[in-house]
N, CA, C and O atoms as CSV, one atom per row, in Angstrom:
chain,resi,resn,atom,element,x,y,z
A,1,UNK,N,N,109.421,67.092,242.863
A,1,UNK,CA,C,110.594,67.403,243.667
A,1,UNK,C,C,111.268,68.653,243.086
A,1,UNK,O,O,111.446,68.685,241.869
A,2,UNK,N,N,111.567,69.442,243.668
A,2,UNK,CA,C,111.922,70.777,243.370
A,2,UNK,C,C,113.573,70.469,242.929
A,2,UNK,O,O,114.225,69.506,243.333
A,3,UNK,N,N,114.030,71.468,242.064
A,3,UNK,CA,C,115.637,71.166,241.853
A,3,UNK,C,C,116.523,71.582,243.559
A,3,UNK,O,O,115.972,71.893,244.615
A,4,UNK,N,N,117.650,71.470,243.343
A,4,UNK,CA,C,118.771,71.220,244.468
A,4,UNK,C,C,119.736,70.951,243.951
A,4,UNK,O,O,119.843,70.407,242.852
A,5,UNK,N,N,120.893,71.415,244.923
A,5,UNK,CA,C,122.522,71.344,245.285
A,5,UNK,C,C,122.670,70.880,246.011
A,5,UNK,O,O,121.761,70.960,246.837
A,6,UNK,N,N,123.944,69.949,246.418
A,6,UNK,CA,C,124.348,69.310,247.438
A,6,UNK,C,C,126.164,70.007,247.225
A,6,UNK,O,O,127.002,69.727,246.368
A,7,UNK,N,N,126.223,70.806,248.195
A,7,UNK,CA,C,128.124,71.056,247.682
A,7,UNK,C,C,128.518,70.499,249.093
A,7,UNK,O,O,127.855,70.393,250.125
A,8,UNK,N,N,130.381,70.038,248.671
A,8,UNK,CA,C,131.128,69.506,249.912
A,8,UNK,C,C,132.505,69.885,249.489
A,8,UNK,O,O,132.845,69.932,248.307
A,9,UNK,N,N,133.344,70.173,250.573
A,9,UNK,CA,C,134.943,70.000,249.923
A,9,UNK,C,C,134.821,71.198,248.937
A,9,UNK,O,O,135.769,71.357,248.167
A,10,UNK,N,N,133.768,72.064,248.863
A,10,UNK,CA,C,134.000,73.093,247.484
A,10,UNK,C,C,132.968,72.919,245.952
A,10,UNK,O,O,132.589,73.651,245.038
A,11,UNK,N,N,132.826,71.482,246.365
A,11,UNK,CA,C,132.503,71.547,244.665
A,11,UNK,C,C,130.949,70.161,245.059
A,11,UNK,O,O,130.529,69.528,246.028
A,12,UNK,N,N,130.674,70.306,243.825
A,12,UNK,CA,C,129.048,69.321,243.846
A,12,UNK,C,C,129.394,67.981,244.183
A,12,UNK,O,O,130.445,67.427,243.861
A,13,UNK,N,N,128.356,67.429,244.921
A,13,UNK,CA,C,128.803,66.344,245.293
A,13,UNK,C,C,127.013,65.699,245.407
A,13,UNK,O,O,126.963,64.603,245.963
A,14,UNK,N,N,125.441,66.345,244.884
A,14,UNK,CA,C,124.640,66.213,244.651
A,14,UNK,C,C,123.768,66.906,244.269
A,14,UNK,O,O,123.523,67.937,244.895
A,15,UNK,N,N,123.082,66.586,243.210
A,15,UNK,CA,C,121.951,66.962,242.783
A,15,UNK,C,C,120.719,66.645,242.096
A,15,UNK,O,O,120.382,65.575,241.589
A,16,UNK,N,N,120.199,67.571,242.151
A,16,UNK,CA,C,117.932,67.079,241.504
A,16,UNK,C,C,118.126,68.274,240.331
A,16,UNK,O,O,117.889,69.393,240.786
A,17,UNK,N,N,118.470,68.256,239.059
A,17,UNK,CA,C,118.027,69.124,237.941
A,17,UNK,C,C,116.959,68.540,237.532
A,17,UNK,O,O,116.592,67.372,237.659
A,18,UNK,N,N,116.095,70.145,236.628
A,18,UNK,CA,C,114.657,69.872,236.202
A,18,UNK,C,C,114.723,70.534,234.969
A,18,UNK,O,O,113.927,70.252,234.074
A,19,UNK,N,N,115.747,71.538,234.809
A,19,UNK,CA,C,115.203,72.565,233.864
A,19,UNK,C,C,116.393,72.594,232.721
A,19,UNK,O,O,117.555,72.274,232.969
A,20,UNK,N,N,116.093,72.868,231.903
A,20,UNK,CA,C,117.122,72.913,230.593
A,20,UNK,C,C,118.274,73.669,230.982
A,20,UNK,O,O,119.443,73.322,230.816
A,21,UNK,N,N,117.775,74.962,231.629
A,21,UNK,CA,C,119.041,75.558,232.149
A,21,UNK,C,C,119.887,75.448,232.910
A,21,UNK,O,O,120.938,76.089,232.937
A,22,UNK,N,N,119.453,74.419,233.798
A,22,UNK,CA,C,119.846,73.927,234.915
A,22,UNK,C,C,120.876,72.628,234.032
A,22,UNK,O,O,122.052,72.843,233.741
A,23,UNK,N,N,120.345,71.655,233.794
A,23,UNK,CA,C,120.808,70.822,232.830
A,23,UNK,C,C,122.292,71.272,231.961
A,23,UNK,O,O,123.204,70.461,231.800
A,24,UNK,N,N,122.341,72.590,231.485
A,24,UNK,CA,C,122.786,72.469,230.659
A,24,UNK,C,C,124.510,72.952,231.320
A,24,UNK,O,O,125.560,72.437,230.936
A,25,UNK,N,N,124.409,73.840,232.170
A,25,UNK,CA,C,124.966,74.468,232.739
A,25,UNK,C,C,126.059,73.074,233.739
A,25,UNK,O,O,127.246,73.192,234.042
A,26,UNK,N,N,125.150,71.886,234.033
A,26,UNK,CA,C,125.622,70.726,234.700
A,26,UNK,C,C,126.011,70.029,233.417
A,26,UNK,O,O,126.585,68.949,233.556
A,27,UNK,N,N,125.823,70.404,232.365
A,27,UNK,CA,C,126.595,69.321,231.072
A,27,UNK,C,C,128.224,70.262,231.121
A,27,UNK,O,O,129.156,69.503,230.857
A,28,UNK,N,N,128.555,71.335,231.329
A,28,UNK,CA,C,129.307,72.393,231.148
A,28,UNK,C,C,130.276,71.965,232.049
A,28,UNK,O,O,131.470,71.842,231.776
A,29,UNK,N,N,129.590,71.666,233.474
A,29,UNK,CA,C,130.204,71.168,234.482
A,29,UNK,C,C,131.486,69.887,234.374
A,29,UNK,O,O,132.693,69.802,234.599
A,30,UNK,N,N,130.478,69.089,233.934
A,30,UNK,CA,C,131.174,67.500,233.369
A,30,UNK,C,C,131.666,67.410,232.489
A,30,UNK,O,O,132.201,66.334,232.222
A,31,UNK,N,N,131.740,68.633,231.482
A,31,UNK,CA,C,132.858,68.366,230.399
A,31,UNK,C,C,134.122,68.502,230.309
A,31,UNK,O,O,134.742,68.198,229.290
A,32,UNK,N,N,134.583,68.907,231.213
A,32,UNK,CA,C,135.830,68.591,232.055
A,32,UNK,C,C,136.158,66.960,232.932
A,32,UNK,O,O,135.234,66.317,233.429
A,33,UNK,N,N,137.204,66.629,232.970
A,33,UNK,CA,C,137.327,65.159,234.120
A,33,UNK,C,C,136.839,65.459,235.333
A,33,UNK,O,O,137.081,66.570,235.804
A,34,UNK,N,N,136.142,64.611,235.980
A,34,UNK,CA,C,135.552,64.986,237.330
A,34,UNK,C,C,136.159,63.666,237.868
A,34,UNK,O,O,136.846,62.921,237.169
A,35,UNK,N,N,135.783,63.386,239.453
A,35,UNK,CA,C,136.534,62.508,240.266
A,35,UNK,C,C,135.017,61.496,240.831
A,35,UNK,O,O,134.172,62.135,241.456
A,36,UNK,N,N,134.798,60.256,240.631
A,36,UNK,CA,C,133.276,60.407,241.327
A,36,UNK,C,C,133.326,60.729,242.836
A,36,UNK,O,O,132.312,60.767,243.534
A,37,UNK,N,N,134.285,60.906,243.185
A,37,UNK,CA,C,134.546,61.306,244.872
A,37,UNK,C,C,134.595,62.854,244.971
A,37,UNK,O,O,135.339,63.548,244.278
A,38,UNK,N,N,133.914,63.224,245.703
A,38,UNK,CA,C,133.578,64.753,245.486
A,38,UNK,C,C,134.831,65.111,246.507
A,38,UNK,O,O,135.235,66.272,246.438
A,39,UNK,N,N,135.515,64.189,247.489
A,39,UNK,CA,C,136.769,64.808,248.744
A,39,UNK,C,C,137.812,64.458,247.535
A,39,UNK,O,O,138.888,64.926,247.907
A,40,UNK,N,N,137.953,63.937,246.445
A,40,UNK,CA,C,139.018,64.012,245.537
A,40,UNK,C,C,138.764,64.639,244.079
A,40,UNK,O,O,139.515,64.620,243.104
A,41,UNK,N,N,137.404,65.233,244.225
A,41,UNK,CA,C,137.653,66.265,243.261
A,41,UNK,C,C,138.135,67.312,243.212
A,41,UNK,O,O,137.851,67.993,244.197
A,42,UNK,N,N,139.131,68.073,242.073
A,42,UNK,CA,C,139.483,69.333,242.150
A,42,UNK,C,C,139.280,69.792,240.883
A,42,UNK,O,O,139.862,69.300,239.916
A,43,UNK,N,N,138.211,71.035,240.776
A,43,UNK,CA,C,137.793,71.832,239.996
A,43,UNK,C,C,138.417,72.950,239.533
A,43,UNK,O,O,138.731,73.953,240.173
A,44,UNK,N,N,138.636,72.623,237.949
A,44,UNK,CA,C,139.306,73.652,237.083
A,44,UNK,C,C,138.365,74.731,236.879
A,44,UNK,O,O,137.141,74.622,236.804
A,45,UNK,N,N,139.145,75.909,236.787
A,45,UNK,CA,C,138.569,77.080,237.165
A,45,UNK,C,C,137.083,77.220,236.196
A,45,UNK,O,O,136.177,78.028,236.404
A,46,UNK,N,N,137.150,76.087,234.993
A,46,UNK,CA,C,135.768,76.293,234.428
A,46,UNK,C,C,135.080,76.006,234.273
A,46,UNK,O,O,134.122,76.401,233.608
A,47,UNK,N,N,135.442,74.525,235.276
A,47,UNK,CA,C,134.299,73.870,236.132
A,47,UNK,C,C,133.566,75.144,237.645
A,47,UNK,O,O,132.447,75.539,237.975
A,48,UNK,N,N,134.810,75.327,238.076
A,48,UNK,CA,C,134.312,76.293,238.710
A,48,UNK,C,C,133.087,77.081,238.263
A,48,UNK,O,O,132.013,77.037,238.862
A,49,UNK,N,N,133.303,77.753,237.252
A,49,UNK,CA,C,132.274,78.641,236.510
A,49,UNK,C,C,130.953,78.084,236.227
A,49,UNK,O,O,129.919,78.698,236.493
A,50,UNK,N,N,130.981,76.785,235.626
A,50,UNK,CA,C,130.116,76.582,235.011
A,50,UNK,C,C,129.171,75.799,236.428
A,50,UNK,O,O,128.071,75.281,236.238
A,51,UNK,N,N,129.877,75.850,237.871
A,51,UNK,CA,C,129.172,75.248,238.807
A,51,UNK,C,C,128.188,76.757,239.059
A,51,UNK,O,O,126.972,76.807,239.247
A,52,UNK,N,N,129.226,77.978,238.983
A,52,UNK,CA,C,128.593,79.118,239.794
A,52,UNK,C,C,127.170,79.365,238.535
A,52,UNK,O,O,126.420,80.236,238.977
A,53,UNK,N,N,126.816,78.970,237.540
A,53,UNK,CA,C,126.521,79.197,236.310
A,53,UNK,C,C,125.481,78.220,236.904
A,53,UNK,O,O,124.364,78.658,237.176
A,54,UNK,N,N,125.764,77.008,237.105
A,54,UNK,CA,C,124.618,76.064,237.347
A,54,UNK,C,C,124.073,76.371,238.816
A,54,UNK,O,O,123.007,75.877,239.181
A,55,UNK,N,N,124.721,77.081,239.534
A,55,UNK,CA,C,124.179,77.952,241.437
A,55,UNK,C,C,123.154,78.535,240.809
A,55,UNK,O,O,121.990,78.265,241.104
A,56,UNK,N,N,123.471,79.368,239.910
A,56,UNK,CA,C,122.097,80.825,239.389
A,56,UNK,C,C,120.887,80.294,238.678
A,56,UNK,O,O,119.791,80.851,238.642
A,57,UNK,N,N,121.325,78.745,237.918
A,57,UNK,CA,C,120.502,78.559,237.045
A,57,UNK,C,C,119.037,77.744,237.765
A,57,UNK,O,O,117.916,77.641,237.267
A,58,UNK,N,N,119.473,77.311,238.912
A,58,UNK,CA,C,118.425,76.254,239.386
A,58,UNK,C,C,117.835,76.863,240.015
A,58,UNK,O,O,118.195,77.974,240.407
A,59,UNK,N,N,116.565,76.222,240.347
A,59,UNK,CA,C,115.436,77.222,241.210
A,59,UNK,C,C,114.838,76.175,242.454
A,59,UNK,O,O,113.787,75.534,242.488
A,60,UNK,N,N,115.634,76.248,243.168
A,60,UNK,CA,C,115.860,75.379,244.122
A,60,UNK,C,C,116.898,75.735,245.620
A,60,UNK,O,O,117.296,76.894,245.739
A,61,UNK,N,N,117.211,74.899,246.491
A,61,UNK,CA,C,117.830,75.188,247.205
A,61,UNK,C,C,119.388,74.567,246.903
A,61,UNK,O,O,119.428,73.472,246.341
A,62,UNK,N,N,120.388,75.083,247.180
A,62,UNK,CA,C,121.960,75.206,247.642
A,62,UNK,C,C,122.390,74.590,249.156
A,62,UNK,O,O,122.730,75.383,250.034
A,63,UNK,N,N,122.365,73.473,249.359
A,63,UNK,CA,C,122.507,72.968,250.801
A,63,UNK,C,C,123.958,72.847,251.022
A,63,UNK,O,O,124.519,72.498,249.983
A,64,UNK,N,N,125.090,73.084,252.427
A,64,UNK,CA,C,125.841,72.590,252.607
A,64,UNK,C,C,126.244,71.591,253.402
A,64,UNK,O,O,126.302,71.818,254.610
A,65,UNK,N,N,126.716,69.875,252.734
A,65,UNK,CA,C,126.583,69.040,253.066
A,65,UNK,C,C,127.721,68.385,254.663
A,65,UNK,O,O,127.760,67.282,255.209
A,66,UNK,N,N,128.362,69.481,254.895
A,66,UNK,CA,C,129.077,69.590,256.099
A,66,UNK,C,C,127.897,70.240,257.561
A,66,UNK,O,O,127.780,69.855,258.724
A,67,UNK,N,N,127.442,70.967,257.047
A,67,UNK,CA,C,126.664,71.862,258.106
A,67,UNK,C,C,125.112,71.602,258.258
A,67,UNK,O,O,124.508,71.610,259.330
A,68,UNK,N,N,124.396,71.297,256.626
A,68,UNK,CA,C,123.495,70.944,256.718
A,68,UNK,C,C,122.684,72.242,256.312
A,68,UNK,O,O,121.533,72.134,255.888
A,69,UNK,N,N,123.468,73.792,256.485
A,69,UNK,CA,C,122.607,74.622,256.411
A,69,UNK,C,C,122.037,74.813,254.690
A,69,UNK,O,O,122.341,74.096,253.737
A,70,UNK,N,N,121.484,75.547,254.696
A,70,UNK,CA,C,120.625,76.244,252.908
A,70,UNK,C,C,121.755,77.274,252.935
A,70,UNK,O,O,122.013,77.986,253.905
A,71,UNK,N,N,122.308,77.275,251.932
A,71,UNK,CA,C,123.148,78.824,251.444
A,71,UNK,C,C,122.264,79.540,250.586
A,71,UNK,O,O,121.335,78.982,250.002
A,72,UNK,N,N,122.568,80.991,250.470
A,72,UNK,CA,C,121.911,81.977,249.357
A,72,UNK,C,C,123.357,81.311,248.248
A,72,UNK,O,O,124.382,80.634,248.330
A,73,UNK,N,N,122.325,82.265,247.014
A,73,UNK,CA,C,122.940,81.782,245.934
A,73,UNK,C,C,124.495,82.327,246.053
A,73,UNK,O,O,125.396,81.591,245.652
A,74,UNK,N,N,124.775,83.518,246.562
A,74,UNK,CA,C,125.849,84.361,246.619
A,74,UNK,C,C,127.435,83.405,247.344
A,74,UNK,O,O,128.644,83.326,247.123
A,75,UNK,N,N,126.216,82.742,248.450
A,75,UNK,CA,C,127.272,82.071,249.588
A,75,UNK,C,C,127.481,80.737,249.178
A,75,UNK,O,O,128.286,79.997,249.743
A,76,UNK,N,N,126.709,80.367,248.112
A,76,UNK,CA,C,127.247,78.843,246.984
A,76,UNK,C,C,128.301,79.702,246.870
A,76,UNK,O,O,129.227,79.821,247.672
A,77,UNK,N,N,128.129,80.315,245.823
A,77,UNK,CA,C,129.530,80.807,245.030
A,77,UNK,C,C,130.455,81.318,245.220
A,77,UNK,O,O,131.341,81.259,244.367
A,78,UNK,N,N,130.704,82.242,246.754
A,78,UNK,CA,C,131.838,82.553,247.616
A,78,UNK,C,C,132.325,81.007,248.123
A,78,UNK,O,O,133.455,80.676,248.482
A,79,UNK,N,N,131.343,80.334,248.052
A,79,UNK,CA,C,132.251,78.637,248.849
A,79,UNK,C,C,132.787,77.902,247.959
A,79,UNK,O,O,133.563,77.051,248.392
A,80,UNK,N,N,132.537,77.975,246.196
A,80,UNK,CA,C,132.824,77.363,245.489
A,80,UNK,C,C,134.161,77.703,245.261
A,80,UNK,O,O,135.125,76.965,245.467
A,81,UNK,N,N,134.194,79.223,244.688
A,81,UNK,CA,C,135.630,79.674,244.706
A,81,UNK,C,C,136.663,79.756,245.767
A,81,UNK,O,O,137.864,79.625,245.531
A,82,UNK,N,N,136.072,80.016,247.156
A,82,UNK,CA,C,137.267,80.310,247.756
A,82,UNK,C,C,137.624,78.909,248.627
A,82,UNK,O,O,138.398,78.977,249.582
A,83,UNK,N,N,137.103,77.845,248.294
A,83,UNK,CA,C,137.313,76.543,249.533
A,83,UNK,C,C,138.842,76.107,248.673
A,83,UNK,O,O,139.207,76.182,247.500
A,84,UNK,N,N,139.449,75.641,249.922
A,84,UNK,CA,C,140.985,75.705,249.377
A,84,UNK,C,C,141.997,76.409,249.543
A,84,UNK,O,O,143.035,76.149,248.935
């Protein structure tokens, strides 16, 4: 199974990591408080980062779980920052 994103509301709400970098970048993520409800999470700006950090790192697809469509890596990370 290839890696993947699932974003909603702005921020992750699923994923398939495979790779250390990928991994590590999602440990970066969670070391901050997270919400397990992705419509009541709100991401500090370095969660933010470390999501756009874990967008670049995976080699996989970026899906958005409202639309359904595949984002490029660019249009993860314009949705991460600017939803809100």
């Amino acid at each position: 199974m290839a890696e993947s994103l699932l974003l909603k509301w702005g921020t992750l709400k699923g994923w398939n990591l495979e790779t250390d970098k990928s991994k590590a970048a999602a440990k970066r993520y969670f070391a901050d408080p997270t919400s397990p409800s992705a419509m009541m999470q709100h991401d500090t700006e370095s969660q933010k980062q470390a999501l756009c950090d874990l967008i670049d790192a995976i080699n996989g697809e970026v899906r958005n779980d409202w639309s359904g469509e595949v984002m490029t890596k660019d249009e993860a990370k314009k949705y991460v920052h600017e939803y809100r």
